[in-house]
C-alpha positions as CSV (number, residue, x, y, z in Angstrom):
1,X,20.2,-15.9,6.9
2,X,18.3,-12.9,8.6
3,X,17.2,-15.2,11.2
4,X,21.0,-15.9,12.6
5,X,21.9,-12.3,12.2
6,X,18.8,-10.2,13.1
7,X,17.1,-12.9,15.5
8,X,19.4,-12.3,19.1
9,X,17.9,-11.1,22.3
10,X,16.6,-7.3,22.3
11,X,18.4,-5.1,25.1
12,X,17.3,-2.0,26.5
13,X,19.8,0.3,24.3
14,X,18.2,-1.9,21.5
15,X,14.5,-0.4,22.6
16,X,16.4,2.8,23.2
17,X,17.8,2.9,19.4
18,X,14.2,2.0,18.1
19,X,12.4,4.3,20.5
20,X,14.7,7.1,19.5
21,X,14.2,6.8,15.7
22,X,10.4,6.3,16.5
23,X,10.5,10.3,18.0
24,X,11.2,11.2,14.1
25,X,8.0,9.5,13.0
26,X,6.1,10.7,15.8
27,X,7.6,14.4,14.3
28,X,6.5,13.7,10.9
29,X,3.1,12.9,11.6
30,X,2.7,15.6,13.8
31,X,3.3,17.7,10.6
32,X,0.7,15.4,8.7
33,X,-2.0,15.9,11.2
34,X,-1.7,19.8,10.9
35,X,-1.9,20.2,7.2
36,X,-6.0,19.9,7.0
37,X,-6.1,22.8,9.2
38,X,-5.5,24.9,6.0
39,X,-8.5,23.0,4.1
40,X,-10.6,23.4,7.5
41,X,-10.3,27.1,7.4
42,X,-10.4,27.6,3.4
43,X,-14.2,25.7,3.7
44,X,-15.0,27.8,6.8
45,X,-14.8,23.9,8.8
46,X,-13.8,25.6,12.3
47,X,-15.1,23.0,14.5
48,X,-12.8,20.6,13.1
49,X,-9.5,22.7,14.1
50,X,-9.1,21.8,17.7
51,X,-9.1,17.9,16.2
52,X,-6.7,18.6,14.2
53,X,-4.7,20.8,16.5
54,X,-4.7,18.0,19.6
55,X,-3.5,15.4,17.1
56,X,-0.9,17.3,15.9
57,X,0.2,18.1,19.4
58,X,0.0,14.9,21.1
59,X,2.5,14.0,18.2
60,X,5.0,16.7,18.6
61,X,4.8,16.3,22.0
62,X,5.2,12.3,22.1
63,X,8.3,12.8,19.6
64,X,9.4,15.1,22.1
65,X,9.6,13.0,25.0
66,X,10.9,9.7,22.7
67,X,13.8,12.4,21.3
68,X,15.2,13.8,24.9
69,X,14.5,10.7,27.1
70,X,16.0,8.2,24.4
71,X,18.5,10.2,22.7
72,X,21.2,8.0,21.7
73,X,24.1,8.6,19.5
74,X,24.5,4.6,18.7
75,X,24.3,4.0,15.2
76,X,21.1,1.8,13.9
77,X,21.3,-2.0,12.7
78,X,19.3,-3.9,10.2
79,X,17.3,-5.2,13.1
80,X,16.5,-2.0,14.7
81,X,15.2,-0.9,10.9
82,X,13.0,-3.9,11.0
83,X,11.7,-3.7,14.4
84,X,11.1,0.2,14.2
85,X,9.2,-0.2,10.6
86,X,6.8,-2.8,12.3
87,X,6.0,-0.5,14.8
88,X,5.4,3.0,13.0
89,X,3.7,1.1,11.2
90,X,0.9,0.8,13.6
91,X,2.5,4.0,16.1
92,X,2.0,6.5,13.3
93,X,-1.6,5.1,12.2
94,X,-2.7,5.2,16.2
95,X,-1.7,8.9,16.5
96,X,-3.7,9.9,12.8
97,X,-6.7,8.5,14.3
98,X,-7.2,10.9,16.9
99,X,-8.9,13.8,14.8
100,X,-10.4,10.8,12.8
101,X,-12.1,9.6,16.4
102,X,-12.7,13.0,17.7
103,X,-14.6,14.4,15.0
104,X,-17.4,11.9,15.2
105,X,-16.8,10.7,11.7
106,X,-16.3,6.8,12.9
107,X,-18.6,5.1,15.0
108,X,-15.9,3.6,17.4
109,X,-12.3,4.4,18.4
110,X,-11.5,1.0,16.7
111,X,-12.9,2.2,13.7
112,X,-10.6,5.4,13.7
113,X,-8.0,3.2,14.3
114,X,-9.2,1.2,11.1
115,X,-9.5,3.9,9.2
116,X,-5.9,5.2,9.7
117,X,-4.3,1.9,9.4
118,X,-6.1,1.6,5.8
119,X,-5.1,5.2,5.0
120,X,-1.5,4.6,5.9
121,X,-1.0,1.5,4.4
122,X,-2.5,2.7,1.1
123,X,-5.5,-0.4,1.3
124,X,-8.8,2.2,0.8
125,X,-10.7,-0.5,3.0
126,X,-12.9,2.2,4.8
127,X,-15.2,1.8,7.7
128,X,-16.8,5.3,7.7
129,X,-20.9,5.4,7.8
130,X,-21.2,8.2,5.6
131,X,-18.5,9.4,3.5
132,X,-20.8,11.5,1.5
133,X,-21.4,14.0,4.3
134,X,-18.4,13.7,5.6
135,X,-16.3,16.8,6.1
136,X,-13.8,18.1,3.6
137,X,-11.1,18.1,5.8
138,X,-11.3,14.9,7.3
139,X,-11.7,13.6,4.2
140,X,-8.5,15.2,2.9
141,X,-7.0,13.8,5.8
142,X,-8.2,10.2,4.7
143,X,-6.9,10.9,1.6
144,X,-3.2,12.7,2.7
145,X,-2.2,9.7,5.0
146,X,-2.4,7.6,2.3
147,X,0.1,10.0,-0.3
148,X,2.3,10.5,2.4
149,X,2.1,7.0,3.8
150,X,2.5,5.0,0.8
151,X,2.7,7.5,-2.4
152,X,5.5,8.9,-0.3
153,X,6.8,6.7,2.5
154,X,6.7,8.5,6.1
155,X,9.2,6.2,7.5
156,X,11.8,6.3,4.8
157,X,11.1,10.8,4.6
158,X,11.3,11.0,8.2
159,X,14.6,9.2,8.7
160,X,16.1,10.6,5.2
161,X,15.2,14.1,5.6
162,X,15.3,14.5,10.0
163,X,17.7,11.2,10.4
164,X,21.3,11.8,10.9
165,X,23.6,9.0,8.8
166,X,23.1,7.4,5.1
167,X,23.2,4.3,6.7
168,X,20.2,4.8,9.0
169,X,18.4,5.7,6.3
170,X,19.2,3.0,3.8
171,X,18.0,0.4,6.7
172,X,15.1,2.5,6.5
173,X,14.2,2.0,3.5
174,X,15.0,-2.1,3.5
175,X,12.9,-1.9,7.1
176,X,10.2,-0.7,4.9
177,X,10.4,-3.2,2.3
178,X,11.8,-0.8,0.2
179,X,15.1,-0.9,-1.9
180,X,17.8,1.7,-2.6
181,X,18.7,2.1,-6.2
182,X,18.1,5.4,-7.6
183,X,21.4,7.5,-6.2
184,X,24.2,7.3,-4.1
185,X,23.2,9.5,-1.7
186,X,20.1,8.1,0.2
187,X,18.7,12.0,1.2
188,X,19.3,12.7,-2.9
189,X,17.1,9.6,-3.4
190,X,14.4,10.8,-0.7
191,X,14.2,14.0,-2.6
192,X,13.6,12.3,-5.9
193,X,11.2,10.0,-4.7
194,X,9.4,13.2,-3.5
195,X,9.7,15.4,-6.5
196,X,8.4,12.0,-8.7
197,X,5.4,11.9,-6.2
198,X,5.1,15.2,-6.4
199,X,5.0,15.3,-10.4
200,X,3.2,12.6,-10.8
201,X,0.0,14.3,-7.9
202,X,0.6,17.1,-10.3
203,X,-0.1,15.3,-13.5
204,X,-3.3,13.2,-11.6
205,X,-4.8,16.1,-10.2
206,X,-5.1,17.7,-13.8
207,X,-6.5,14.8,-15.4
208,X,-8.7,13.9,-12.8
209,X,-9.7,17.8,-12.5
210,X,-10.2,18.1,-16.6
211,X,-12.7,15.1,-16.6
212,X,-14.4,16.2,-13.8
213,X,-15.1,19.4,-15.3
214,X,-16.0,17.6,-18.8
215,X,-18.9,15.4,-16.8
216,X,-20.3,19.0,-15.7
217,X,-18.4,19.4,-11.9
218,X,-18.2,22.7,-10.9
219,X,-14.8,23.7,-10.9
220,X,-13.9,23.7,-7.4
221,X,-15.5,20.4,-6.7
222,X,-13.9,19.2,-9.5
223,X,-10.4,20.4,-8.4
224,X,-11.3,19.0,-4.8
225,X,-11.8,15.7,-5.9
226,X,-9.1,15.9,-8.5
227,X,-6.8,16.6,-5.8
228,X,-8.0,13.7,-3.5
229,X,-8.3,10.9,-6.1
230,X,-4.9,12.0,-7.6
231,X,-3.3,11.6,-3.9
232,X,-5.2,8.3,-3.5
233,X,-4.3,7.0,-7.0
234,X,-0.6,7.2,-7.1
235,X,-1.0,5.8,-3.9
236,X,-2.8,3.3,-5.0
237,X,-4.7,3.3,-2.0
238,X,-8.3,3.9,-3.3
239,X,-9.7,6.0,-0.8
240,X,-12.4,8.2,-2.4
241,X,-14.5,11.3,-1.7
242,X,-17.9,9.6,-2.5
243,X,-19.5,6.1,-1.0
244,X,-19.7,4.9,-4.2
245,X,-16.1,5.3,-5.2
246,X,-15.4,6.1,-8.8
247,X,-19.2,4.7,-10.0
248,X,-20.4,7.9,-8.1
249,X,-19.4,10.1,-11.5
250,X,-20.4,7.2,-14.0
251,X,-17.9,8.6,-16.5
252,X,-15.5,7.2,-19.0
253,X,-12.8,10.3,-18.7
254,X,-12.8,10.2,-14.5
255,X,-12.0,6.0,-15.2
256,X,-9.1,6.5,-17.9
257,X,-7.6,9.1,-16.0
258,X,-7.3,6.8,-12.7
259,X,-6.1,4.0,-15.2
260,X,-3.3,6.3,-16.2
261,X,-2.8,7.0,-12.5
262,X,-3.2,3.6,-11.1
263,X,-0.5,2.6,-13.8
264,X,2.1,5.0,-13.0
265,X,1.9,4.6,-8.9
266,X,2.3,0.8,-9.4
267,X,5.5,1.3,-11.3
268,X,8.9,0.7,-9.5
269,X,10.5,4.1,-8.5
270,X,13.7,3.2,-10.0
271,X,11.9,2.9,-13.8
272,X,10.4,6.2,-13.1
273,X,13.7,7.6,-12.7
274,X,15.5,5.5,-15.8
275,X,12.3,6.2,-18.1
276,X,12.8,10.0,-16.9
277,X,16.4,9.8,-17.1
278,X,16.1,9.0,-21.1
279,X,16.3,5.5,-20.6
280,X,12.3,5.1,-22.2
281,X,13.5,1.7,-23.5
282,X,13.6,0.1,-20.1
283,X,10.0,-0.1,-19.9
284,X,10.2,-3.1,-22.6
285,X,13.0,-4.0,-21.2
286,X,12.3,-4.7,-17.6
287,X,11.2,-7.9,-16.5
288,X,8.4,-6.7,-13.8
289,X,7.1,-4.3,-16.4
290,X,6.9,-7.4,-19.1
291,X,5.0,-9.5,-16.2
292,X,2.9,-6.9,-15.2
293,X,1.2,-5.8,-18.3
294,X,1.0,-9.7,-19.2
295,X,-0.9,-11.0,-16.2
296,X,-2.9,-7.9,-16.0
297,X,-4.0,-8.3,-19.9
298,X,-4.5,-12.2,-19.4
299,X,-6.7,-11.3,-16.4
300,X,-8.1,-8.9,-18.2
301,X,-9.2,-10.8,-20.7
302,X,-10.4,-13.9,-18.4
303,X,-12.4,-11.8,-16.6
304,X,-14.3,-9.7,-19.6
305,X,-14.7,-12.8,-21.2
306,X,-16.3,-14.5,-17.9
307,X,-18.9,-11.6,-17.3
308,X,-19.9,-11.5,-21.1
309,X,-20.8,-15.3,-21.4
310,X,-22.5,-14.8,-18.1
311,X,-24.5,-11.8,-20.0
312,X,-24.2,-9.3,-17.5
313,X,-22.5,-6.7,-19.6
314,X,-23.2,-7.1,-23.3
315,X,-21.1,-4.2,-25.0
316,X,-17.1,-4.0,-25.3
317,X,-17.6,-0.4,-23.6
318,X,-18.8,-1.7,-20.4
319,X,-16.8,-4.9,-20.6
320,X,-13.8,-2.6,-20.0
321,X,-15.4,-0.4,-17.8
322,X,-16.5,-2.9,-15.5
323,X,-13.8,-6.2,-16.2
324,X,-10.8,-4.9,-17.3
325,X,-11.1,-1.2,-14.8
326,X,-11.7,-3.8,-12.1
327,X,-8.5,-6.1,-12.9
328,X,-6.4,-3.3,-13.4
329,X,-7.4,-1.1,-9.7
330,X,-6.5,-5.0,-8.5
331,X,-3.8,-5.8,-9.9
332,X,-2.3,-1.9,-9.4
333,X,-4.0,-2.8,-5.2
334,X,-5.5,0.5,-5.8
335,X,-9.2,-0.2,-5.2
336,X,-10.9,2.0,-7.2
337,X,-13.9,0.6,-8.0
338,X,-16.9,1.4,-11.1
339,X,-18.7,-2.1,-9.5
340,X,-21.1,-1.8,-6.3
341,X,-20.1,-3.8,-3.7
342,X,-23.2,-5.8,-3.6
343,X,-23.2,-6.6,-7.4
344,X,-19.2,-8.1,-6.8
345,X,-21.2,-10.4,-3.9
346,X,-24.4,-11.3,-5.1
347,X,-24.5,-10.9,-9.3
348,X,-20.5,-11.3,-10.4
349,X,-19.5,-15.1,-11.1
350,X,-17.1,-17.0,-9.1
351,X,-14.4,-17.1,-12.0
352,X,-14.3,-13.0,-11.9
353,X,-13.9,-13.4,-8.4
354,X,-11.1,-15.6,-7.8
355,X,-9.2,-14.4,-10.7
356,X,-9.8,-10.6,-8.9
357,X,-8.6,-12.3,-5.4
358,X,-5.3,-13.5,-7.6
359,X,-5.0,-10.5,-8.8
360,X,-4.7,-8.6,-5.4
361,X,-2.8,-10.9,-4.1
362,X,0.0,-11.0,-6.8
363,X,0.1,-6.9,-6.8
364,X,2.1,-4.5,-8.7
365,X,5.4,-4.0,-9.0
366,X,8.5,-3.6,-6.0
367,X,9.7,-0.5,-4.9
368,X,6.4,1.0,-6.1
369,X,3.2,2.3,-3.9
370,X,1.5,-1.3,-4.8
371,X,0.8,-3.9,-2.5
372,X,0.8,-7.8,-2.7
373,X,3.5,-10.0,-3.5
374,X,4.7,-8.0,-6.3
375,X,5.3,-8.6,-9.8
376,X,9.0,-8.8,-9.6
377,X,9.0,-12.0,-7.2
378,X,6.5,-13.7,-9.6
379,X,9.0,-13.0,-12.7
380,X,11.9,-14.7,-10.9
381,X,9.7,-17.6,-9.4
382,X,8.7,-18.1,-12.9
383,X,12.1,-17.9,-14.5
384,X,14.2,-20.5,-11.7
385,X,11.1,-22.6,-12.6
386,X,11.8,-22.7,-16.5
387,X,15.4,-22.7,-15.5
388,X,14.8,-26.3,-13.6
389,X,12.6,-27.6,-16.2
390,X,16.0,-26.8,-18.7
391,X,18.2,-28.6,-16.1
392,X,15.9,-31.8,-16.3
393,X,15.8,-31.9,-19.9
394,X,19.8,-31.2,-20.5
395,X,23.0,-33.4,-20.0
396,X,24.1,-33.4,-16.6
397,X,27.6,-31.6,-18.0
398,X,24.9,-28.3,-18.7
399,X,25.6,-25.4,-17.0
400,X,21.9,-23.0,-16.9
401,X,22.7,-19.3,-15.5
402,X,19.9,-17.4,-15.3
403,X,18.9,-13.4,-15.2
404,X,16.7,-11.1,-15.5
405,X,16.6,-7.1,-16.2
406,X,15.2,-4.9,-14.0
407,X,16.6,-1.3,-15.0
408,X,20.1,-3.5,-14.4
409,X,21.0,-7.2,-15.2
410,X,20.7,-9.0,-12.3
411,X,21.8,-13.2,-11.8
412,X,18.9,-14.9,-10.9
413,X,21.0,-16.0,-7.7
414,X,20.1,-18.6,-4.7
415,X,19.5,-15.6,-2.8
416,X,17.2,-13.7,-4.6
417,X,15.2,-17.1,-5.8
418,X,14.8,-18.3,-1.9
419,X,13.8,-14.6,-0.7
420,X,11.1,-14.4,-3.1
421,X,9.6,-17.5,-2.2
422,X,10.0,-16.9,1.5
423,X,7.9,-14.0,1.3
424,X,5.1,-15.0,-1.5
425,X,4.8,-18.3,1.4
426,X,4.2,-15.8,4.3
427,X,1.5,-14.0,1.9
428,X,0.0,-17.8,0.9
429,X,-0.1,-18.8,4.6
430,X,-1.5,-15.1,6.6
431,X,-4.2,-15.4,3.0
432,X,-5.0,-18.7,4.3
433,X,-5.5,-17.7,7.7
434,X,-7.6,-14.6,6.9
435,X,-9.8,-16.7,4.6
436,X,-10.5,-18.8,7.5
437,X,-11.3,-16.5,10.2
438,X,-13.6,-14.8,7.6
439,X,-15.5,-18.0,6.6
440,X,-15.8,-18.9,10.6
441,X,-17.7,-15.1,10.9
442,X,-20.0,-16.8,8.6
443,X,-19.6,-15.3,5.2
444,X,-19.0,-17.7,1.7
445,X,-15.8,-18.7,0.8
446,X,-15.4,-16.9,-2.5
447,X,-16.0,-13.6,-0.5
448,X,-14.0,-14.2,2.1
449,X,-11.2,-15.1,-0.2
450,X,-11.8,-11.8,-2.2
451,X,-11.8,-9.9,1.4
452,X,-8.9,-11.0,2.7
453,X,-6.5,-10.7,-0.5
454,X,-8.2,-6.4,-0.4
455,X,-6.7,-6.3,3.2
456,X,-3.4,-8.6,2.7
457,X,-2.5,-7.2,-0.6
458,X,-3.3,-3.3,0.1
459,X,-6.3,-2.9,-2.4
460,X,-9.5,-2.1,-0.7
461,X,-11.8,-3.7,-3.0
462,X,-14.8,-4.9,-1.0
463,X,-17.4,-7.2,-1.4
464,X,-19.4,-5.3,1.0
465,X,-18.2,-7.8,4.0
466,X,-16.0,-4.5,5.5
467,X,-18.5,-2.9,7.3
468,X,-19.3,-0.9,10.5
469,X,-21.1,-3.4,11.3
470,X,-18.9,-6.5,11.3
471,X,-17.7,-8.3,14.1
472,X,-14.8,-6.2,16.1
473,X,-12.3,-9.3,15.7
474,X,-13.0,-8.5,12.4
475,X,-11.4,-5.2,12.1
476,X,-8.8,-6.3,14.2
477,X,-8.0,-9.6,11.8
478,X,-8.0,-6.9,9.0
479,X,-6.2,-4.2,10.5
480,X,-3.3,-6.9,11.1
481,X,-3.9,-8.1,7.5
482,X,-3.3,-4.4,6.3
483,X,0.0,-3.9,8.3
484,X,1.6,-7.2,7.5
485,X,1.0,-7.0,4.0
486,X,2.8,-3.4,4.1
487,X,5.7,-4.8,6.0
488,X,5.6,-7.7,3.2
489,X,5.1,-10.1,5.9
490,X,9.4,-10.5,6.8
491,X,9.3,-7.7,9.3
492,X,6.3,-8.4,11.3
493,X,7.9,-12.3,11.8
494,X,10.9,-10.4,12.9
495,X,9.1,-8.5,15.3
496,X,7.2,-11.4,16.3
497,X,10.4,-13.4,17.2
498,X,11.6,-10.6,19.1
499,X,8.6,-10.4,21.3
500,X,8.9,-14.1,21.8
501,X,12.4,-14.2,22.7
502,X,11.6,-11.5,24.9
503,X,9.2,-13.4,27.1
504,X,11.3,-16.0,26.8
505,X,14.9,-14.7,28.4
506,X,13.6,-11.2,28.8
507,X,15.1,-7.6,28.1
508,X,19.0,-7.5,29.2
């Protein structure tokens, strides 16, 4: 259906709509870049400034130009949403990476670039050499572009809050991959979203901040890592202020508080605000909630069970420190991980793997910081399948109507069966091609598959294959792993076809 309507040769007030709406993101990140100027100067980090400040320039600047050069008054369409969320979604990344670059914390400009993407797009796949000795405020940076690229949503606030119509905005959000539920009033909804996120860093930073001081942190530190992990873990991006991730503190409290995080941020937005609301018994109600918790406790379960016949971890303490912390930071797509990398490749067995890779790829819920296919799409993939067993089995004269509850009851409809599939088939077939490209770079299969589903399904769990060190097509087959799998694959064919009708009959 979107192919007839959205599919039609681009003209130039087309590129003039998108390139108009891009000036807001440019805006936005400009903003972004110039926060960590205030954690530069509270740890006495001068040197670090002018990075900051250039970044944040360039972007005003460039938002500038796009605003008074492409200023248009014409109202956006579905396929100028789509086109324009493909391309911040690699613009805004491009512009972050600048301090990134220019404070020698990466080893290349393609690794900066990497970096950014990962942080933007909430995957915690990180190329950095030594995160350890890294500074504090590139490392909050790392850790900001993921809450305000995915805890957040820099596309949807730039548009809601600097954008001038609803509808704009609610294109937006569908650009993004995002629905509209909560309110009427799309701005109202923006606001929300951000006081949730908001709440929710609040809440994280405590917990994460109490436990840190329980395992002996000092305060501060504690806070400072609080603060980060919190951003990261509603995110459910899984950046992380040590090399080691979460293993780095070896302790049970740091772990259940990014459970409790990891939980919440894979939650859709719209049960946040009907659980808020007073509506507590939607989250037994809801269908992706019901899936959710069953697939993550099956895998759970699979997994534990796996490593303790394989006698790597003999007590139920470090069963579920290691299994079931593992299933749930892939199944959230957060990447928090309690596992070294190495152990995952060299000790783990291929049954905890693949049932990790399914994990990641499957993801958390829609409308919700996760990754991955999403939780949602499996329910109803699963329910028009036991609704076409039911037809086999009854008398032709049977009439089966299907639906499901999510915060509303919905008809399991044509529509919303073939849209599901349509996209968990684009996440099967780039999976396929990432697995391939990674196997041809010479790594085992099992890997490979584990790798690719960490950069398709926004997780950055790693096996240790992402590296400084690997290949530069690589990064690049990764980096376009992490953006797709943002864009849930729809808008980056759309974008795709545009380019391609482009060449083909050119810009009118």
């Amino acid at each position: 259906m979107w192919g007839a309507m959205v599919l039609t040769p681009l003209t130039k007030e087309d590129l003039r709509i998108v390139g108009f709406n891009l000036s807001r993101i440019s805006y936005v990140t400009g903003f972004v870049l110039f926060l960590p100027i205030i954690v530069a100067i509270f740890f006495n980090e001068f040197d670090n400034i002018p990075y900051f400040l250039i970044g944040s320039a360039i972007s005003f600047i460039l938002g500038s130009i796009l605003y008074h050069f492409l200023y248009t008054q014409a109202e956006m369409e579905l396929k100028h949403a789509l086109v324009m969320a493909a391309v911040a979604w690699l613009f805004a990344p491009l512009l972050a990476s600048i301090p990134i670059w220019l404070s020698g914390s990466m080893a290349s400009p393609l690794d900066a670039c990497f970096e950014s993407i990962s942080g933007f797009t909430g995957t915690g796949l990180t190329l950095a050499p030594d995160i350890d000795h890294m500074s504090r405020s590139i490392n909050f940076l790392r850790h900001f572009l993921q809450f305000m690229g995915d805890g957040i949503g820099i596309i949807v606030i730039s548009l809601s809050i600097l954008g001038r119509t609803e509808m704009s905005s609610v294109l937006a959000f569908k650009g993004e991959a995002k629905e509209v539920g909560i309110r009427p009033s799309i701005v109202r909804t923006s606001r929300i979203i951000i006081g949730i996120g908001v709440m929710f860093l609040a809440i994280g930073t405590a917990l994460f901040t109490v436990a840190g001081i329980q395992e002996g942190l000092d305060p501060g530190q504690a806070f400072f890592d609080g603060l980060n992990h919190a951003m990261t873990g509603y995110a459910t991006g899984g950046f992380t202020v040590h090399s080691q991730s979460l293993l780095y503190y070896h302790s049970l409290w740091v772990e259940v508080a990014a459970i409790v995080i990891m939980i919440i941020g894979a939650l859709n937005f719209n049960l946040h605000y009907a659980v808020l609301g007073g509506k507590r018994s939607e989250i037994l109600r809801n269908l992706e909630v019901r899936v959710l918790l069953f697939v993550m406790v099956a895998f759970g379960f699979l997994v534990s069970s796996n490593l303790f016949s394989s006698g790597l971890y003999p007590t139920a303490e470090s069963l579920f420190r290691k299994g079931f912390f593992q299933v749930i930071s892939a199944q959230t797509t957060t990447g928090f991980q309690t596992v070294p990398p190495v152990h995952l490749m060299l000790v783990w067995p291929v049954f905890s793997i693949l049932i990790l890779s399914l994990a990641m790829l499957l993801g958390g819920s829609a409308n919700s910081t996760s990754g991955g296919i999403k939780m949602l799409r499996v329910g109803v993939l699963f329910k028009s399948l036991v609704n076409e067993i039911k037809r086999s089995l009854l008398p032709r004269s049977a009439v089966v109507v299907g639906s499901f509850h999510h915060v509303e009851e919905t008809p399991l409809s044509d529509k919303i069966i073939r849209g599901s599939a349509v996209i968990a088939m684009g996440y099967l077939i780039l999976f396929t091609m990432g697995t391939m490209l990674t196997v041809l770079h010479g790594y085992g299969l099992e890997d490979s598959m584990f790798e690719t589903a960490s950069a398709l399904g926004n997780v950055g769990l790693t096996s240790g294959i992402t590296s400084p060190s690997m290949s530069p097509l690589l990064k690049v087959t990764y980096m376009f792993l992490m953006w797709a799998g943002k864009l849930e694959v729809i808008a980056v064919f759309v974008l795709i076809g545009f380019i391609l009708l482009a060449l083909r009959r050119g810009i009118k």
